[in-house]
FIBAPA-430428 format. One record per residue (C-alpha): residue number from 1; chain; x, y, z; residue in one letter. Coordinates in nm, 4 decimals. Example, Ala and Ser with C-alpha at 12.3 -4.5 7.8 and 13.67 -1.06 7.14 Angstrom:
# residues 2
+-----+-----+----------+----------+----------+------+
: seq : mol :       c1 :       c2 :       c3 : type :
+-----+-----+----------+----------+----------+------+
:   1 :   A :   1.2300 :  -0.4500 :   0.7800 :    A :
:   2 :   A :   1.3670 :  -0.1060 :   0.7140 :    S :
+-----+-----+----------+----------+----------+------+
END
This chain:
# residues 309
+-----+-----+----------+----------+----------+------+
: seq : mol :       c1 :       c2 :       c3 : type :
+-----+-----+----------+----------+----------+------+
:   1 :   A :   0.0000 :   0.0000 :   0.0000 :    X :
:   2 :   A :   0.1578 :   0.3465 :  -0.0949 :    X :
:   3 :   A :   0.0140 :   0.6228 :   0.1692 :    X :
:   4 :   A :   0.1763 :   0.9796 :   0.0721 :    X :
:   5 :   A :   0.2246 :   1.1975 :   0.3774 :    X :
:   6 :   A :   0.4321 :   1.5054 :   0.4277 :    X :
:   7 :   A :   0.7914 :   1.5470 :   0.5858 :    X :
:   8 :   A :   0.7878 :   1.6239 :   0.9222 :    X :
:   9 :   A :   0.9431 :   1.9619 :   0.8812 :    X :
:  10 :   A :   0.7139 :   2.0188 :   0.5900 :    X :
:  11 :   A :   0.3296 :   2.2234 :   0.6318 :    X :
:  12 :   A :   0.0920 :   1.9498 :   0.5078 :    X :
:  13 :   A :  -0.0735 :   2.1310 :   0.1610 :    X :
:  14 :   A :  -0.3324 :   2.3662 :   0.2381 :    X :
:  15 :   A :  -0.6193 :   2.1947 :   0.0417 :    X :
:  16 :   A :  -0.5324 :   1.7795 :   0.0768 :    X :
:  17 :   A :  -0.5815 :   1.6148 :  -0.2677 :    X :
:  18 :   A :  -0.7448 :   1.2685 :  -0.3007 :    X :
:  19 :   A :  -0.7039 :   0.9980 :  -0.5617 :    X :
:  20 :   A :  -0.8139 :   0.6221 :  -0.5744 :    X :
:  21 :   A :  -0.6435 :   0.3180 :  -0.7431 :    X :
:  22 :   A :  -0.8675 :   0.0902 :  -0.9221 :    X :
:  23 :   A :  -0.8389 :  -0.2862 :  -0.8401 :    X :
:  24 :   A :  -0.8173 :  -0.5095 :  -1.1391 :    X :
:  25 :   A :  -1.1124 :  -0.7705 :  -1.1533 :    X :
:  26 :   A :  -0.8413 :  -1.0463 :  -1.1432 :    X :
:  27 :   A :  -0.7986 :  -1.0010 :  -0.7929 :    X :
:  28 :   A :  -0.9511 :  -1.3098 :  -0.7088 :    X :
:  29 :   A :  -0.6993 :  -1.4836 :  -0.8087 :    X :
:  30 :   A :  -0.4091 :  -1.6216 :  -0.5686 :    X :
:  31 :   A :  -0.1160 :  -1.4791 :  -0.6834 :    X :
:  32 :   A :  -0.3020 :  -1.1132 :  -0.7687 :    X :
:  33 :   A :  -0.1377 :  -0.7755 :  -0.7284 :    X :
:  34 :   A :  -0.2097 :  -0.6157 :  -0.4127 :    X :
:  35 :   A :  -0.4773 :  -0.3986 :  -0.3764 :    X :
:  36 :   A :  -0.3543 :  -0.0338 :  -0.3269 :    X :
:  37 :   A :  -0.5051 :   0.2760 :  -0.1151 :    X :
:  38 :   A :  -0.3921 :   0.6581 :  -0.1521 :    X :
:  39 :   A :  -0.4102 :   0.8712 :   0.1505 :    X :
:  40 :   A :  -0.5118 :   1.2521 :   0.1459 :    X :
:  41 :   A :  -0.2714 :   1.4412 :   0.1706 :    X :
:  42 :   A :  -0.2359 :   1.6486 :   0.4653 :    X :
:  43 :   A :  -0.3406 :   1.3690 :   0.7016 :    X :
:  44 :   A :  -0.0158 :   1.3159 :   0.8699 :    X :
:  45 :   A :  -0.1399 :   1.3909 :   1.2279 :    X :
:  46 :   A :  -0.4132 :   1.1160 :   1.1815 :    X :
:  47 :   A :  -0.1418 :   0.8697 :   1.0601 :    X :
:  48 :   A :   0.0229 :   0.8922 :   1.4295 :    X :
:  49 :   A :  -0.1025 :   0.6083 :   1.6751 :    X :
:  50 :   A :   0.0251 :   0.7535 :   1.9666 :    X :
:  51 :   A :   0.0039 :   1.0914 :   2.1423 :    X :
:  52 :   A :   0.1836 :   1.2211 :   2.4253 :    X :
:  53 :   A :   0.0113 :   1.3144 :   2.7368 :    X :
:  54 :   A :   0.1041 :   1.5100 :   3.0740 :    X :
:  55 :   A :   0.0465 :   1.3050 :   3.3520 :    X :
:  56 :   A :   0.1675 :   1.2570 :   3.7543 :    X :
:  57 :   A :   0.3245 :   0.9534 :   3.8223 :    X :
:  58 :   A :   0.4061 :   0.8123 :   4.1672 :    X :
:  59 :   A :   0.7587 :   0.6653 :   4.2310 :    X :
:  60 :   A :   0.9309 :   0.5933 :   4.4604 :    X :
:  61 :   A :   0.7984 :   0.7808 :   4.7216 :    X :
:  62 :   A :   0.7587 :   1.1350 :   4.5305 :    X :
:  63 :   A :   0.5417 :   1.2462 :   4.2511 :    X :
:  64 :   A :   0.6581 :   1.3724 :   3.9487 :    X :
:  65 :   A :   0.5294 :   1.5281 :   3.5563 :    X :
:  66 :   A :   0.5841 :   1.3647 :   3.2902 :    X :
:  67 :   A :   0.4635 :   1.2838 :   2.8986 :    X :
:  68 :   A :   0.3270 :   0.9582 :   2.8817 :    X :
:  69 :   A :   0.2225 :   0.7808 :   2.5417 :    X :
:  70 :   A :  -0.1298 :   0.6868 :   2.5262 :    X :
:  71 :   A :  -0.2632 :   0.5065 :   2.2126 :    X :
:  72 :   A :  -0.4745 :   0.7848 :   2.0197 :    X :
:  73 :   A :  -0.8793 :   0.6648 :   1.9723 :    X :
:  74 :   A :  -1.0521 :   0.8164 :   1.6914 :    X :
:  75 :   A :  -1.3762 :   0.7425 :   1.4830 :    X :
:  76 :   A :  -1.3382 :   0.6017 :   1.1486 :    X :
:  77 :   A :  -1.5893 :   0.6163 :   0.9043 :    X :
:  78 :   A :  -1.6507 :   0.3491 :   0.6295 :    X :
:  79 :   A :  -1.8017 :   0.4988 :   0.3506 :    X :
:  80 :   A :  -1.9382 :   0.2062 :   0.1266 :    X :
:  81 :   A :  -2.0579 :   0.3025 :  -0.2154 :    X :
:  82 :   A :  -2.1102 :   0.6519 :  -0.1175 :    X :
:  83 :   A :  -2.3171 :   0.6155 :   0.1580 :    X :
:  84 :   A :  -2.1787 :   0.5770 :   0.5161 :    X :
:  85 :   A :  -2.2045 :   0.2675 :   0.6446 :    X :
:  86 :   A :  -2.0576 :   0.2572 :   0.9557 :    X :
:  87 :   A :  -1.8467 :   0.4534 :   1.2428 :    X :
:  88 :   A :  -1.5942 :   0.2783 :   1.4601 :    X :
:  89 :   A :  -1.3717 :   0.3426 :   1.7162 :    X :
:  90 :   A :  -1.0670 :   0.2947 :   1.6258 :    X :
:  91 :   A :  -0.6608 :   0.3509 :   1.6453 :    X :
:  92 :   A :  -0.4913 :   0.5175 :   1.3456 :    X :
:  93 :   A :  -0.2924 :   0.3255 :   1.0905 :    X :
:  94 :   A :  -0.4208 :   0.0549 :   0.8078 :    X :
:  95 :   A :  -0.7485 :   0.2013 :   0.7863 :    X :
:  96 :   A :  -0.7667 :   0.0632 :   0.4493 :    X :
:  97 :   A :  -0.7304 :  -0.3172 :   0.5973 :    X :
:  98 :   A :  -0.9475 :  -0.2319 :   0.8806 :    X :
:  99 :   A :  -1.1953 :  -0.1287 :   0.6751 :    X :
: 100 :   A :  -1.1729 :  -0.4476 :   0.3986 :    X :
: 101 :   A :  -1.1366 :  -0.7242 :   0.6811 :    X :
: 102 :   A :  -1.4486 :  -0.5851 :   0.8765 :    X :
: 103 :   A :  -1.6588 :  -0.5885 :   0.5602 :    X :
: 104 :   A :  -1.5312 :  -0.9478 :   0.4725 :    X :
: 105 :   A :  -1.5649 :  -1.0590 :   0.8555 :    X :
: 106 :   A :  -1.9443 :  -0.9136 :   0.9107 :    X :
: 107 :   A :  -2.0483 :  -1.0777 :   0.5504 :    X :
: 108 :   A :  -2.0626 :  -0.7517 :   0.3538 :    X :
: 109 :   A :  -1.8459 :  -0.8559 :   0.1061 :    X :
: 110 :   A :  -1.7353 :  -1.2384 :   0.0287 :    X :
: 111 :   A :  -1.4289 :  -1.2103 :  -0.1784 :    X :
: 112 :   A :  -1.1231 :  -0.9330 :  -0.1986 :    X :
: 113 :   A :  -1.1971 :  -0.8813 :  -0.5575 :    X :
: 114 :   A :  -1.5236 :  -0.7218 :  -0.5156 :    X :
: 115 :   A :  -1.3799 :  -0.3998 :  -0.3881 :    X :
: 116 :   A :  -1.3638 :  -0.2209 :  -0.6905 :    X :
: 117 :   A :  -1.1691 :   0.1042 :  -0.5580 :    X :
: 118 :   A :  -1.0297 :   0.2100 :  -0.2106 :    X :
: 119 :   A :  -0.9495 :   0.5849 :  -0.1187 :    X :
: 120 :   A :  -0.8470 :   0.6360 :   0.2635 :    X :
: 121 :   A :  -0.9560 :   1.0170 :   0.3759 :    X :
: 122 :   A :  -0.9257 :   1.2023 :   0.6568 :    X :
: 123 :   A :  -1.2390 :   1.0720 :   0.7950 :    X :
: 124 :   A :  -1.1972 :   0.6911 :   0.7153 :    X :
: 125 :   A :  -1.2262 :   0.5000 :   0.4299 :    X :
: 126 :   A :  -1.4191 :   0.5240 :   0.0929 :    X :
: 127 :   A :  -1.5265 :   0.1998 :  -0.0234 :    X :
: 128 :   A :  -1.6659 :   0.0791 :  -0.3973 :    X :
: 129 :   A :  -1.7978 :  -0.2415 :  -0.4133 :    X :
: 130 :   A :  -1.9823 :  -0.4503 :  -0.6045 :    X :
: 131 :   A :  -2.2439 :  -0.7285 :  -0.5712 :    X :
: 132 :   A :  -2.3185 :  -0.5781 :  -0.2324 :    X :
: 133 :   A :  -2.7180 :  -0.5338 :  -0.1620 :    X :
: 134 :   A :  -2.6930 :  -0.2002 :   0.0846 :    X :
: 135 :   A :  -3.0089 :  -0.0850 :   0.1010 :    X :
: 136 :   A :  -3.0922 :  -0.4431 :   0.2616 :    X :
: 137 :   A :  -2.8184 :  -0.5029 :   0.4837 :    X :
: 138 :   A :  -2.8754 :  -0.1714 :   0.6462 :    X :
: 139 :   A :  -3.2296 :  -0.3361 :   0.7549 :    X :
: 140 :   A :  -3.0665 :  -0.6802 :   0.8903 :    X :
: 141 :   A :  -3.1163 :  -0.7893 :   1.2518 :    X :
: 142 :   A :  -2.7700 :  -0.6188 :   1.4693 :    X :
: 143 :   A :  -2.6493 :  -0.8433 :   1.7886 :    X :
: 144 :   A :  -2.5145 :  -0.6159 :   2.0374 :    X :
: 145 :   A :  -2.1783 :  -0.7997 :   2.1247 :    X :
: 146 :   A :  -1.9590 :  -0.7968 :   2.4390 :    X :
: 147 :   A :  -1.6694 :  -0.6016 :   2.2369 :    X :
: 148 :   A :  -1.5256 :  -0.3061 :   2.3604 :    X :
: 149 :   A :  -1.7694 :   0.0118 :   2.3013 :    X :
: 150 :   A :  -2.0822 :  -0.1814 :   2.2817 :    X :
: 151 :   A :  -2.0068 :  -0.3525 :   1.9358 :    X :
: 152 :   A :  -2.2445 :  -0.5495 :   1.7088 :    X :
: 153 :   A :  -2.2267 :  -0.7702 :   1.4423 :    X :
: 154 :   A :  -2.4884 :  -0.8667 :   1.2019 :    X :
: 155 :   A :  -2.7340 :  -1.1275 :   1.2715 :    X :
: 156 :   A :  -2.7179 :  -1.3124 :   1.0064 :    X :
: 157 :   A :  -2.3496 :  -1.3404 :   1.0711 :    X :
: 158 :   A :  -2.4311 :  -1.5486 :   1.3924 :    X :
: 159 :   A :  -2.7449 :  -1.7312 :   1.2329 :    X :
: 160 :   A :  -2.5229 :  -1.8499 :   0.9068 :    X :
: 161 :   A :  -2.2573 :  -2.0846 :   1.0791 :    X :
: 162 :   A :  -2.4588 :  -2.3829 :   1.0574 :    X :
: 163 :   A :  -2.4222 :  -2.3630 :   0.7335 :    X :
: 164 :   A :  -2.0831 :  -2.3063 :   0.7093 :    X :
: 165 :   A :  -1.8256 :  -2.5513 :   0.4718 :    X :
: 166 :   A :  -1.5449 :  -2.5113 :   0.7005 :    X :
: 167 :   A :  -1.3734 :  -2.8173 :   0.7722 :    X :
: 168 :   A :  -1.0725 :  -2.9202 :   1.0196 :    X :
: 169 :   A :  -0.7168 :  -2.9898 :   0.8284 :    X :
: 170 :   A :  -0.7463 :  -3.3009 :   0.6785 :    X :
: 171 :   A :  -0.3760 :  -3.3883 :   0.8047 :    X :
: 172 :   A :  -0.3810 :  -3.4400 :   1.2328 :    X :
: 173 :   A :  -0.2153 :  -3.3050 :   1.4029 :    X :
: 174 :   A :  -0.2027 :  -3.0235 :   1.2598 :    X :
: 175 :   A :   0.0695 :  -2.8152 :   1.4664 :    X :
: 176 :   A :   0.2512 :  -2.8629 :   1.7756 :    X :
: 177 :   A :   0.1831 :  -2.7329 :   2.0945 :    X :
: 178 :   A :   0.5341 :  -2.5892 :   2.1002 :    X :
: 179 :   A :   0.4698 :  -2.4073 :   1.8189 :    X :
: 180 :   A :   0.1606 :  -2.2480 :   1.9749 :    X :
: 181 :   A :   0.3486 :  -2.1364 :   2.2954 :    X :
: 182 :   A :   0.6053 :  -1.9520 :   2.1192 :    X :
: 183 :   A :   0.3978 :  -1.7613 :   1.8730 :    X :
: 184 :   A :   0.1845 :  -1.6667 :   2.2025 :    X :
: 185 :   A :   0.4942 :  -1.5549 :   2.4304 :    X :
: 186 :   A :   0.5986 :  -1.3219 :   2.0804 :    X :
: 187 :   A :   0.2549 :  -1.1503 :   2.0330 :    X :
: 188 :   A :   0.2178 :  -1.1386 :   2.4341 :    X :
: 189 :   A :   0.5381 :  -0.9709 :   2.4384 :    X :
: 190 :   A :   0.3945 :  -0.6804 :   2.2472 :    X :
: 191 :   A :   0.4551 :  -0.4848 :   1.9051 :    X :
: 192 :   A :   0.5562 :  -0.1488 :   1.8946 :    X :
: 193 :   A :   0.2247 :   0.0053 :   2.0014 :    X :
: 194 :   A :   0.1920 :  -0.1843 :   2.3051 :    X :
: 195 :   A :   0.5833 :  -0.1743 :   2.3854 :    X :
: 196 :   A :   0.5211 :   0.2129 :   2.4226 :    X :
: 197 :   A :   0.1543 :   0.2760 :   2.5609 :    X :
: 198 :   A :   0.0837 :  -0.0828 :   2.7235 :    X :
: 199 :   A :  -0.3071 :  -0.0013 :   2.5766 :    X :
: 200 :   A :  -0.3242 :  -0.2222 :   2.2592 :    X :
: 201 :   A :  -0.4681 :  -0.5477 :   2.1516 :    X :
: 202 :   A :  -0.2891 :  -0.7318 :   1.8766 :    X :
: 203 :   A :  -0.3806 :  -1.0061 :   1.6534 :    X :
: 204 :   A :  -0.0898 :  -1.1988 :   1.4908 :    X :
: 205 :   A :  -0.0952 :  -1.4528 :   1.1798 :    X :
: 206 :   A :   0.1415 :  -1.7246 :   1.2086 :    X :
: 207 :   A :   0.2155 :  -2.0459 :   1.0086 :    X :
: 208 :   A :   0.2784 :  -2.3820 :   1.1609 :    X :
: 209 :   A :   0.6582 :  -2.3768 :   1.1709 :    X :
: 210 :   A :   0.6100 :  -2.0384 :   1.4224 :    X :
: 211 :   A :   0.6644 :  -1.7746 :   1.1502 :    X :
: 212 :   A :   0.5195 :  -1.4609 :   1.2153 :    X :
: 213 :   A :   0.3651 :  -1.3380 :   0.9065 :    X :
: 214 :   A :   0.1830 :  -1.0781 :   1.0459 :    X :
: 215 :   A :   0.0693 :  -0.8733 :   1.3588 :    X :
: 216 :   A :  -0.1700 :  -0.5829 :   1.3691 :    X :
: 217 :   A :  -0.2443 :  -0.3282 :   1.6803 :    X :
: 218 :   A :  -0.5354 :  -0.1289 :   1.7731 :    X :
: 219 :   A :  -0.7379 :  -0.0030 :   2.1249 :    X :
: 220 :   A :  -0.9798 :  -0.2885 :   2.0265 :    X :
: 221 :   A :  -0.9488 :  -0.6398 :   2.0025 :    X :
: 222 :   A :  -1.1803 :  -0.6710 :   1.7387 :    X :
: 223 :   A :  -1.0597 :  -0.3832 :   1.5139 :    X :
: 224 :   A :  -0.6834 :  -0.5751 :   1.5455 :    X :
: 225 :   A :  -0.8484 :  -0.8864 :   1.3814 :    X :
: 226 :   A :  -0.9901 :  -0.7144 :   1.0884 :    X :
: 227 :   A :  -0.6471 :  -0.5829 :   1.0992 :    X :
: 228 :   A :  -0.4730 :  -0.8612 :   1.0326 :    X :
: 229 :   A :  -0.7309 :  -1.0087 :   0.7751 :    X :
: 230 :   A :  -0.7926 :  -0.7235 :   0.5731 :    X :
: 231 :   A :  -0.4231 :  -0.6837 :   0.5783 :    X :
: 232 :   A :  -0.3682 :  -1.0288 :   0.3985 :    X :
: 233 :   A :  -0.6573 :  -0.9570 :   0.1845 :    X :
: 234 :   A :  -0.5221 :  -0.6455 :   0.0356 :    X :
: 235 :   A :  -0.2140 :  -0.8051 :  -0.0535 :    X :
: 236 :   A :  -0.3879 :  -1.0860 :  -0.2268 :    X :
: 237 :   A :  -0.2231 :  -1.4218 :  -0.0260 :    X :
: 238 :   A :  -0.3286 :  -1.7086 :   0.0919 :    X :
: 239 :   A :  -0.4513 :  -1.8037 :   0.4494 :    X :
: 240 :   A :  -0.3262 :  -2.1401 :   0.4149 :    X :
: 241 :   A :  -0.1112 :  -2.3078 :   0.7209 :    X :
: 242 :   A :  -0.2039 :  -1.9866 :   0.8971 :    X :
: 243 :   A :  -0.3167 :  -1.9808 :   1.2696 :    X :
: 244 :   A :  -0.4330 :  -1.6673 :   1.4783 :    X :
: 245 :   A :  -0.3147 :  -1.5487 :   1.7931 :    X :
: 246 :   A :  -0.5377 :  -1.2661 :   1.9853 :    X :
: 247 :   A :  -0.4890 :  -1.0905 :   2.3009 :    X :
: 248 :   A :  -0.8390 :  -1.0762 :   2.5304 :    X :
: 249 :   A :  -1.0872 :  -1.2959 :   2.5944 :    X :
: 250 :   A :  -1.2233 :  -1.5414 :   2.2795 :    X :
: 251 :   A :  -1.5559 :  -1.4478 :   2.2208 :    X :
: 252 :   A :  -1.8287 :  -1.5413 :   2.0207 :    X :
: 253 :   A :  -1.8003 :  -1.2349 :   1.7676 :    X :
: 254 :   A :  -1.4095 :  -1.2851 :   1.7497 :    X :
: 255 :   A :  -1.4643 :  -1.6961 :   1.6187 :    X :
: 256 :   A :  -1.7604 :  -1.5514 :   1.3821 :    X :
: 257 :   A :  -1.4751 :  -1.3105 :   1.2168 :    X :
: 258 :   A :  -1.2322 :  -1.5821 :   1.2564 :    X :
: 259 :   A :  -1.4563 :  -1.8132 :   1.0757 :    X :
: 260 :   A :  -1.5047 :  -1.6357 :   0.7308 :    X :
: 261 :   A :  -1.1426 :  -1.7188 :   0.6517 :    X :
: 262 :   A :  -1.0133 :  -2.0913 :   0.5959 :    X :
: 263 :   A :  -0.7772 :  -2.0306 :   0.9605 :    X :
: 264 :   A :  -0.8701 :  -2.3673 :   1.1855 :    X :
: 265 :   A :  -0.7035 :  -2.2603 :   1.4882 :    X :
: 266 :   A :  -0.7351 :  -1.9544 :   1.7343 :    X :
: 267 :   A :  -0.4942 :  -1.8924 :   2.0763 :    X :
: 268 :   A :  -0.4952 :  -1.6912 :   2.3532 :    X :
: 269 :   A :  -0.3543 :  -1.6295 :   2.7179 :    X :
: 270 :   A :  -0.7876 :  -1.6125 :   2.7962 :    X :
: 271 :   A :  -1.0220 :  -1.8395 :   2.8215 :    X :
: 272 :   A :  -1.2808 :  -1.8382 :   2.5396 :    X :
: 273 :   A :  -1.6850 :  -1.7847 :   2.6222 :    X :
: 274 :   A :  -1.9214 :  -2.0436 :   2.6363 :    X :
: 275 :   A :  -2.0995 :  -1.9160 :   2.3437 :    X :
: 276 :   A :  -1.7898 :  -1.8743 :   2.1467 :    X :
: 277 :   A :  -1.6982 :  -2.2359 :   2.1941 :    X :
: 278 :   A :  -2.0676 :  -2.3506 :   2.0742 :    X :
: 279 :   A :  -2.0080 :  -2.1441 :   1.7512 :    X :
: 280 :   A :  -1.6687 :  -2.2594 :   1.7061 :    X :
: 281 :   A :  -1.7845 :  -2.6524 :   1.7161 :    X :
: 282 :   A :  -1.9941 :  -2.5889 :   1.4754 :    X :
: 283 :   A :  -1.7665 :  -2.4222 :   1.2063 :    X :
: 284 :   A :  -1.4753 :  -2.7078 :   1.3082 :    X :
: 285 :   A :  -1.2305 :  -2.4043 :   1.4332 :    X :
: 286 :   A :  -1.0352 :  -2.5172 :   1.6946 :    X :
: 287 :   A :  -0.9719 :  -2.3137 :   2.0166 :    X :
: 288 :   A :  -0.7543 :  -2.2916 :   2.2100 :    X :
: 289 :   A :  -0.6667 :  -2.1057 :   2.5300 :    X :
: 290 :   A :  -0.5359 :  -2.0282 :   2.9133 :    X :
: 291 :   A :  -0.1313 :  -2.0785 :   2.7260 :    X :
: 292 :   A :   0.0324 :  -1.9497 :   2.9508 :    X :
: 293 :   A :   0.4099 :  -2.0221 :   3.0333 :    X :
: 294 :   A :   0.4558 :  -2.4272 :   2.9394 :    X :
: 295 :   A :   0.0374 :  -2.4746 :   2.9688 :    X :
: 296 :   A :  -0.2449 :  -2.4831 :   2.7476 :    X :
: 297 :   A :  -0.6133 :  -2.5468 :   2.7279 :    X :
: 298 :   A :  -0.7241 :  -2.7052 :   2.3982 :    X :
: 299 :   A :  -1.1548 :  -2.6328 :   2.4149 :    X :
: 300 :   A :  -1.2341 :  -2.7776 :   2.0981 :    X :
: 301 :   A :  -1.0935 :  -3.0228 :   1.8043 :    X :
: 302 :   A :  -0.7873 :  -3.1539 :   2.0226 :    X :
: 303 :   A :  -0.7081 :  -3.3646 :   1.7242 :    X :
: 304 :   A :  -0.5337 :  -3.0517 :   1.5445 :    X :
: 305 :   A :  -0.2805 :  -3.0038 :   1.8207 :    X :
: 306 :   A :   0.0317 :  -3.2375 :   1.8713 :    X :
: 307 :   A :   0.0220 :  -3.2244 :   2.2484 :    X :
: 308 :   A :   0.3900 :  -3.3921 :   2.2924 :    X :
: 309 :   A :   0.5414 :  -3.1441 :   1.9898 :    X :
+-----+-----+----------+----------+----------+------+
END
C-alpha cells in the first residue's frame, strides 16, 4: 500500500488532494497484485497512533510530571458506495485493511476482488464495491456484542454458521503445541504500540513452523483482527497453514470473524466464552486457550494439536 504523507518539517498542503487506485477484476486470483489505497494528503497527524500526554506519576515515594504515550482513539468512518455505512472506534494506521477485513468478517463482502476502488480520507475510508445489496443489509437484525464500546455484528453473521463448509485440516495433528506457545509468548510480548503505551490489543498470523507473518495493533481487540485479515486480503495471499493469535478474551463475535477465513485454529492467554466455543464446534475451528508459560487449554478439536510437539 503506498500512503503519501508530508515530511515532518514540511506544512501538510493547504487543500489535501485525493485519488483512488482501481483494483483489477483479477484479484480473485491467488497470486493477484495487491490492492492499493492513496491517503489525502495532509493527514499526517491522523497517521500517528500515539500521542503524548502530561500526567503525575508516583515513584518511589515522590510524585513527578511527565509525557506519557497513550494510544490515540478516533472514529473512522466506512463509507461504502457513497453512503456511510458505519463509524468505529478505532486507532490510526491501516485504515484501508481495517476497513476491507471488517466488511469481509461481518459478511458484507465475500471475496477481496469485489472492492472495486479504495481511497483512505481524513475521515476513514471510501469503499466501492460490487455485488453488495446495501439498502438491505442496512435493515438486517444487529447483535449487540460484548466487544469493547458496545459492538455489534450482524445477525445473520451469527445465524449463518450452521451452514458453514469449514472443515478441520485433513492432516492431524495439525501443529505442535510448542509451536503455539512460542507464537503466544511473541505476540504477548507486544509490538511497537503496546511496547510504548501498554493499551493495545494485537492479533498476529502465524504459520505452523512459528513464523510470524503478520501482527496488527489497535485499542480494540476486534478492530486488530480485521487488521490482520484485511491486511492479507489487500495483498492478495493465501490463508493457508495460517493460525491466529489474539490478546483478550475469545468471544463469540471474534470466532464468527475468525470463521469467514479458511484459519482452523485460534490462541490466547484467555479463556474463550461459552458461546464462542458452541459457535466454534460448529464451524470445526479449533480453540484454544489459558497458554500461559509451558500450559495450554485445547476447548475444541484436540485432534489438530500435537500435544507432545
Amino acid at each position: 500500500m503506498t500512503i503519501d504523507r508530508p515530511m515532518k518539517d514540511q506544512a501538510p498542503p493547504a487543500r489535501p488532494s485525493t485519488r483512488d487506485t482501481r483494483l483489477d477484476a483479477s484479484a480473485a486470483a491467488e497470486n493477484r497484485e495487491p490492492v492499493r489505497a492513496d491517503r489525502a494528503r495532509g493527514d499526517a497527524l491522523r497517521a500517528d497512533p500515539v500521542e503524548a500526554v502530561s500526567a503525575h506519576v508516583w515513584e518511589d515515594g515522590s510524585w513527578a510530571e511527565t509525557l506519557v504515550e497513550v494510544p490515540r482513539e478516533e472514529p473512522m468512518t466506512i463509507t461504502l458506495n457513497g453512503r456511510e455505512f458505519i463509524t468505529m472506534l478505532a486507532t490510526p494506521g491501516d485504515a484501508p485493511a481495517l476497513a476491507v477485513g471488517f466488511l469481509f468478517s461481518e459478511g458484507i463482502i465475500d471475496r477481496a476482488d469485489q472492492v472495486e476502488s479504495l481511497e483512505e480520507t481524513g475521515q476513514g475510508v471510501r469503499v466501492q464495491a460490487r455485488g453488495v445489496d446495501l439498502g438491505a443489509r442496512l435493515f438486517e437484525q444487529r447483535v449487540l456484542t460484548s466487544g469493547c464500546g458496545r459492538a455489534f455484528t450482524f445477525g445473520n453473521v451469527l445465524d449463518a454458521f450452521a451452514a458453514g463448509s469449514r472443515r478441520p485440516p485433513e492432516a492431524q495433528p495439525w501443529v505442535r503445541a510448542s509451536v503455539l506457545r512460542q507464537a503466544v509468548g511473541e505476540v504477548y510480548r507486544g509490538g511497537d504500540l503496546y511496547r510504548r503505551t501498554r493499551g493495545t490489543h494485537a492479533a498476529a498470523l502465524v504459520d505452523t513452523t512459528g513464523s510470524l507473518v503478520a501482527m496488527t495493533e489497535d485499542i480494540g481487540r476486534h478492530n486488530a483482527v480485521d487488521k490482520a485479515i484485511g491486511r492479507r486480503l489487500l495483498a492478495g495471499a493465501s490463508f493457508q497453514d495460517l493460525f491466529m493469535v489474539v490478546t483478550g478474551r475469545i468471544s463469540s463475535e471474534m470466532v464468527s470473524k475468525i470463521a469467514k477465513t479458511p484459519i482452523p485454529l485460534v490462541v490466547s492467554k484467555s479463556a474463550p466464552t461459552g458461546l464462542a466455543l458452541e459457535h466454534a464446534e460448529r464451524v470445526s475451528l479449533c480453540v484454544v486457550g489459558r497458554a500461559r508459560g509451558r500450559t495450554l487449554t485445547v476447548f475444541t478439536f484436540p485432534e489438530s494439536v500435537d500435544l507432545e510437539g
